[in-house]
C-alpha positions in Angstrom: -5.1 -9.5 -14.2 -3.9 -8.3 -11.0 -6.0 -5.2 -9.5 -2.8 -2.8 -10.4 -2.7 -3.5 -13.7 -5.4 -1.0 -14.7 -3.8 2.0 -12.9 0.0 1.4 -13.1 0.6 -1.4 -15.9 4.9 0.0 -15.8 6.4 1.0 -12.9 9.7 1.4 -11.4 9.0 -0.1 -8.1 6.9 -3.1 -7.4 6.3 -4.6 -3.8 4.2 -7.8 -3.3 3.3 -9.8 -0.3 1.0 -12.3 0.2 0.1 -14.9 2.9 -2.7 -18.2 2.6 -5.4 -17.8 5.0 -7.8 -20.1 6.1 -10.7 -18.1 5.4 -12.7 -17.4 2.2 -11.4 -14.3 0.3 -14.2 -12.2 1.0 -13.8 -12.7 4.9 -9.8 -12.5 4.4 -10.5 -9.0 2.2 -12.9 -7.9 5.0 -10.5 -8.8 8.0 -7.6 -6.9 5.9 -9.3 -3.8 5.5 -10.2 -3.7 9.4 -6.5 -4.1 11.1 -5.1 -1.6 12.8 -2.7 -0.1 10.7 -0.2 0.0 13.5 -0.9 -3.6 14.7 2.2 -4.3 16.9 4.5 -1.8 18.5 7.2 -2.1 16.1 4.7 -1.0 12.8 3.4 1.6 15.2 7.3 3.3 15.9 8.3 3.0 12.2 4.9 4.8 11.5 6.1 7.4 14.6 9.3 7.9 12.8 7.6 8.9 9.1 4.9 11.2 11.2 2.3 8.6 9.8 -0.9 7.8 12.0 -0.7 5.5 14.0 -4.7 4.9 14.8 -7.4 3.7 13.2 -7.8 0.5 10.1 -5.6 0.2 7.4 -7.6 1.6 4.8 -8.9 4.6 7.1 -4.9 5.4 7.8 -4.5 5.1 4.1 -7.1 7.9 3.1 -5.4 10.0 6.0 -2.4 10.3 4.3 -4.2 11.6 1.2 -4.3 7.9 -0.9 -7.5 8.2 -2.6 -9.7 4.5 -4.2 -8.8 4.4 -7.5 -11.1 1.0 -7.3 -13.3 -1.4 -4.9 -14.5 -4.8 -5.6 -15.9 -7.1 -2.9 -12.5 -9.0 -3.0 -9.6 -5.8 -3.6 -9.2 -2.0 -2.8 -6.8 -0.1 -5.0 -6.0 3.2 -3.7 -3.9 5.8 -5.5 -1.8 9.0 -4.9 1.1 11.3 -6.6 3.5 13.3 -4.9 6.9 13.4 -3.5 6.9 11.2 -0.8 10.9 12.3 -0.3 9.8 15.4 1.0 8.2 15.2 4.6 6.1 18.5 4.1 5.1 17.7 0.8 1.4 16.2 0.4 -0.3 13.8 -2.0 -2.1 15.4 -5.1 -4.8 13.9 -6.7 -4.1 10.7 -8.9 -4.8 12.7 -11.8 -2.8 15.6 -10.8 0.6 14.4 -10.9 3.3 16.1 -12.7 6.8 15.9 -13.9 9.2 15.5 -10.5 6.6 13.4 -8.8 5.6 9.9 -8.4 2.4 8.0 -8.9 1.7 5.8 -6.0 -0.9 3.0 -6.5 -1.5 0.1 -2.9 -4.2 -2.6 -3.6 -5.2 -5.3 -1.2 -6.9 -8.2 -2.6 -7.8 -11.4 -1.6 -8.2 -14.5 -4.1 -9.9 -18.0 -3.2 -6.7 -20.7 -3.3 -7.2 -24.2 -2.3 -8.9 -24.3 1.2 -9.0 -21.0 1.9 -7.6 -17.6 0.0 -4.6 -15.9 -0.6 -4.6 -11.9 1.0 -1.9 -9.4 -0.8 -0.7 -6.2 -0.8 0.8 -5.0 -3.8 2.6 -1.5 -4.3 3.8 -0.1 -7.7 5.1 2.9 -8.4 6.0 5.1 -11.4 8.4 8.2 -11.8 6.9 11.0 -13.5 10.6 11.9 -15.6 14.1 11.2 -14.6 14.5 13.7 -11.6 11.7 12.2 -9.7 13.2 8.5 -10.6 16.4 9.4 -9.1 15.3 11.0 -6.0 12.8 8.2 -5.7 15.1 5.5 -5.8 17.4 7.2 -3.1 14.3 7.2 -0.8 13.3 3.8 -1.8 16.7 2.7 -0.8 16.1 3.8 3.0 12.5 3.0 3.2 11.6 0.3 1.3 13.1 -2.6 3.8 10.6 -1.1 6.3 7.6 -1.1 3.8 7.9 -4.9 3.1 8.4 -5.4 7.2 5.1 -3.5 7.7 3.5 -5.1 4.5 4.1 -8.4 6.2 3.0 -7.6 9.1 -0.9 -6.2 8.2 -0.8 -9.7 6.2 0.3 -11.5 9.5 -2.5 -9.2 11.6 -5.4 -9.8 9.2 -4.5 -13.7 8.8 -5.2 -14.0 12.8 -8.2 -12.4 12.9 
């Protein structure tokens, strides 16, 4: 059962990347959670652009924004938030919180032993909280999420080197 499956079993948008690293999972999980989240100067302008943070780790950057965890094992994070990411001025609510016109947001990074070494991924689902949200969503999506799975790529990239 992949981390997600708990908080966001249906979704209307699912992202995943993953990369083999020669490490075991716990080290691969550990080096994740510790990149910069703007680890290159291309990740740090597309973060510019959103008004995102451009300091600190991944998973500190993630919390900035208002994700909060949903779950931690020694191997995965899952962090979750709801809002209307559309909106520039508009905040995440708490998980719990959301309402019809938002979105549920739920990011895990997890890292599985595979062969010689483990497989590190980040997965992204989300859900639309009624139809409104789903089509206002999807227009976003449309614009943004080539750039997500660039990014994505490149924190698997960043935390493989390390």
């Amino acid at each position: 059962m992949a981390p997600l499956d708990r908080w966001l079993p249906e979704f209307d948008v699912h992202e995943l990347h993953e990369i083999h690293v020669a490490a075991t999972a716990e080290t691969a999980f550990a080096a994740a959670l510790g990149i910069p989240v703007a680890p290159d100067a291309l990740v740090r302008t597309l973060f510019r652009l959103r008004g995102l943070p451009t300091g600190g780790s991944l998973e500190g950057a993630m919390r900035a924004i208002g994700f909060v965890e949903l779950e931690r094992s020694p191997t995965s994070l899952v962090l979750g938030g709801a809002g209307r990411p559309w909106s520039p001025l508009a905040g995440l609510v708490a998980w719990e919180k959301a309402g019809e016109g938002q979105v549920r947001m739920a990011f895990a990074l997890w890292a599985e032993a595979e062969g010689d070494g483990a497989r590190l991924a980040t997965e992204t689902r989300v859900l639309a909280l009624g139809e409104s949200a789903r089509k206002r969503f999807r227009r976003y999506w449309l614009a943004v999420g080539p750039f997500s799975a660039l990014i994505r790529r490149r924190w698997l990239k960043a935390a493989a080197s390390i």
